[in-house]
N, C-alpha and C positions, 0 to 999 in steps of 0.2 A: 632850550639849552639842555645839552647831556645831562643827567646825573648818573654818577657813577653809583651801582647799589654798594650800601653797606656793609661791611664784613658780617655784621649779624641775620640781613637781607641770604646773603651767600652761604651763610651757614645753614640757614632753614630751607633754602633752595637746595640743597646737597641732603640735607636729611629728609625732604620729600619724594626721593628719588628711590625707585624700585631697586631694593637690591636683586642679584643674579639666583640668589637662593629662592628669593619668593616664586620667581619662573619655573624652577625647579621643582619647589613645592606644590604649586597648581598642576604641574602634570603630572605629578606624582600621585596625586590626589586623583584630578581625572581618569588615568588608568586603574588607581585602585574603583572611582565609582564605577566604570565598567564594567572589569573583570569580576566587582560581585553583583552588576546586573546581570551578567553572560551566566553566572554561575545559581544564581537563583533562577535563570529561565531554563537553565538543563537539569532543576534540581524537579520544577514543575513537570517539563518531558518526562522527565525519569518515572514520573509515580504513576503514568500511565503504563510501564511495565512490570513484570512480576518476575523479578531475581530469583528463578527458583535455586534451591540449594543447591551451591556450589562445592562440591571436594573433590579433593586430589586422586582419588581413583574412579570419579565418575569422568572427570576430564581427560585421565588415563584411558579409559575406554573408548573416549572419544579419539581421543588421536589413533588409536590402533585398528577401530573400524575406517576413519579417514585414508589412513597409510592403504588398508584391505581393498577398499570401495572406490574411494576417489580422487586420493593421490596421482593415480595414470594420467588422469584429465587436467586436473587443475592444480599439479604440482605438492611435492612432499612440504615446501614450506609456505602451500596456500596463495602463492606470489601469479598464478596462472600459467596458463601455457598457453601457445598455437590454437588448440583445441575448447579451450573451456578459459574464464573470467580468472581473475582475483578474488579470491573469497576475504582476503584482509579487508575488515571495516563495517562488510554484509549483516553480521549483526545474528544473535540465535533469530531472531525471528525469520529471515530469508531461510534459515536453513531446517527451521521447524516446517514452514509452506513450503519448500520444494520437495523433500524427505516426506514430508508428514502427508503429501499430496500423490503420492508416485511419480513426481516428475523427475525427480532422480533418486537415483543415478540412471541418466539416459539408457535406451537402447539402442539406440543409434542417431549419431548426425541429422538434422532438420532443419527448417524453418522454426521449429518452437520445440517444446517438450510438453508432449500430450500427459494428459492424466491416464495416470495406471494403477493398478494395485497395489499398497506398500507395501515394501520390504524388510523394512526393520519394527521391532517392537518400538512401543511410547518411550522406552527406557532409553534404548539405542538410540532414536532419535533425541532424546533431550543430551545424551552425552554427545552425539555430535555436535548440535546446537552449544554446549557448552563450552567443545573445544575451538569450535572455529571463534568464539565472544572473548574468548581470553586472548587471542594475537590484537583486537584490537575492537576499539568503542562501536558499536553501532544499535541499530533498531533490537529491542529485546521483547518478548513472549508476553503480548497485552494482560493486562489485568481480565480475572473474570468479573468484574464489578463494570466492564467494557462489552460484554460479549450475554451480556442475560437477557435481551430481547424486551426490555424496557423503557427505550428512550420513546423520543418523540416521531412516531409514525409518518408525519404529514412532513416535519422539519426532514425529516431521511430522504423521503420521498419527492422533496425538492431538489435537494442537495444531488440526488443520484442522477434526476434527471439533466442537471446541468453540468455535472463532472465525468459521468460515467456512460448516461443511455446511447450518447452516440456511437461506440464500439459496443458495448452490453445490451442493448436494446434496453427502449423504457420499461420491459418488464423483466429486465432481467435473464432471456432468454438467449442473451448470445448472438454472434454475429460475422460475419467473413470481413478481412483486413485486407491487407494486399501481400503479392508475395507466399500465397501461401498460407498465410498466419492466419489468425483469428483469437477472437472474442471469446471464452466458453461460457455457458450457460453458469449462472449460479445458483439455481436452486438444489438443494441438497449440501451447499458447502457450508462446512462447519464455520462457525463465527470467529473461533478465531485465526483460519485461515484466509477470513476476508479480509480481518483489520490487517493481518502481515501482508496480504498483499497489496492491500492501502501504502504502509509504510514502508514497503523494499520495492515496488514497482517492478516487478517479475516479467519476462518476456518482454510485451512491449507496451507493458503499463507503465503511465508515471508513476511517480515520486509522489503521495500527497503525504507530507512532512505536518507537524502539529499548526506551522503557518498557513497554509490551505486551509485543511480541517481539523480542526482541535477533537481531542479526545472525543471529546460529546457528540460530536459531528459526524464520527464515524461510526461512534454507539447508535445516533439515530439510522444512520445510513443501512447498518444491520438490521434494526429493528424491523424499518421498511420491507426488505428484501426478505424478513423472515415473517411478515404480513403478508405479501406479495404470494410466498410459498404456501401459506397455510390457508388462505382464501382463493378458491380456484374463480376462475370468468363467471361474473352471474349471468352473465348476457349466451351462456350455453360454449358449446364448444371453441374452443380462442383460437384454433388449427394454425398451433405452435407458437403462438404469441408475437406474430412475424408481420402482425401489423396490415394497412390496408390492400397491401400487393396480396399479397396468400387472399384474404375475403375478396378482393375482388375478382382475383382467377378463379374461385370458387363457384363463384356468379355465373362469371363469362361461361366457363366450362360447365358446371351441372345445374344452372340457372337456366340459362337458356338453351342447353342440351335437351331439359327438360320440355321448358316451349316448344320445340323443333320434333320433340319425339311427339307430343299430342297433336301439334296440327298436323301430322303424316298420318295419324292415326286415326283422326278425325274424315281425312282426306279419303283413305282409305277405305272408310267402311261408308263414306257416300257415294263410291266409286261401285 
């Protein structure tokens, strides 16, 4: 048989019952736990850069070398042109490694932009680097607690081999791409033109973001590389570090040239 429930049954049934508010509150909640996990993980990124000091007429200087030098190319409000990228979002650090490298301001149209001599003082360069960070967030100017050739040698030297040796070569000597492009050698670059191009990914390097490799990953990775520079081949001449092709044509060609010369010579004087 039916029973009907009780009005006091139906009472506590309606006061068990989620209000609209609670829903509202859980994802309000949610979004707030988020937004300060998002905002503690960009507080972490952040301390691997070094804010240098910022004021109103270094930044000044900087827009006015930009409008001089590189406005033709990549536009007075930074948005790009035809010719040249978006520099909004790039970050000082792209613009300390391309400036601070002589790869720009180009000399002319290519496949890539070679290194060359730079152009501006350290000064000039940090106020361009400052002007282009202020339009908008990106990669900033690595700490030197990043860049002192301290980390862990072996940890670097793993890491480079399986991120980087295949265009850079395992030692670091550089390499042909397609199209014209290429790899350039890294020994002699300063450290923290390797971390920036770590995190701006220049030419036609990736992007490795602190989720690849974390700070320390790229401190080791320098480390390595500036191991790599400062210990030459012990095994004698490395002839250009170009790996088993180059020693083998070495062979082929004055190995057995050498063979070839003795028994003519041998031949010869039994003759």
């Amino acid at each position: 048989m039916l029973r009907t429930p009780s009005p006091s049954a139906r009472k506590s049934r309606k006061q068990g019952r989620r209000s609209p508010l609670a829903t509202i509150s859980l994802i309000a909640a949610g979004l707030l736990f988020t937004g300060g996990a998002y905002a503690a993980f960009s507080t972490t990124t952040a301390n691997a850069e070094t804010p240098a000091a910022v004021t109103t007429a270094s930044v000044e200087d900087g827009a006015k070398l930009f409008a001089a030098n590189c406005a033709s190319c990549h536009g007075l409000d930074l948005e790009g042109t035809a010719e040249a990228p978006s520099l909004i979002g790039v970050g000082a650090a792209a613009v300390d490694f391309q400036v601070g490298t002589g790869r720009m301001p180009m000399q002319a149209h290519g496949p890539q932009a070679p290194e060359k001599p730079v152009q501006f003082t350290e000064d000039q360069i940090l106020s361009l680097a400052q002007y282009v960070a202020t339009t908008a967030p990106g990669p900033g100017i690595p700490d030197e607690s990043l860049l002192d050739g301290e980390g862990d040698t072996a940890n670097g030297a793993e890491l480079f081999r399986i991120n980087c040796a295949m265009c850079h070569n395992v030692a670091g000597a550089g390499g042909a791409l397609t199209q014209g492009k290429f790899a350039p050698p890294l020994g002699g670059v300063a450290p923290e033109h390797i971390y920036e191009a770590m995190v701006t990914g220049p030419q036609n390097m990736p992007v490795f973001n602190d989720a690849n490799l974390s700070p320390e990953d790229k401190r080791d990775i320098i480390t390595a590389l500036k191991f790599i520079e400062n210990n030459p081949s012990p095994g004698g001449n490395e002839l250009g570090s170009l790996g088993p092709v180059a020693e083998g044509l070495f062979l082929w060609i004055f190995g057995l040239g050498t063979i070839v010369a003795i028994t003519v010579w041998i031949t010869a004087r039994s003759n």
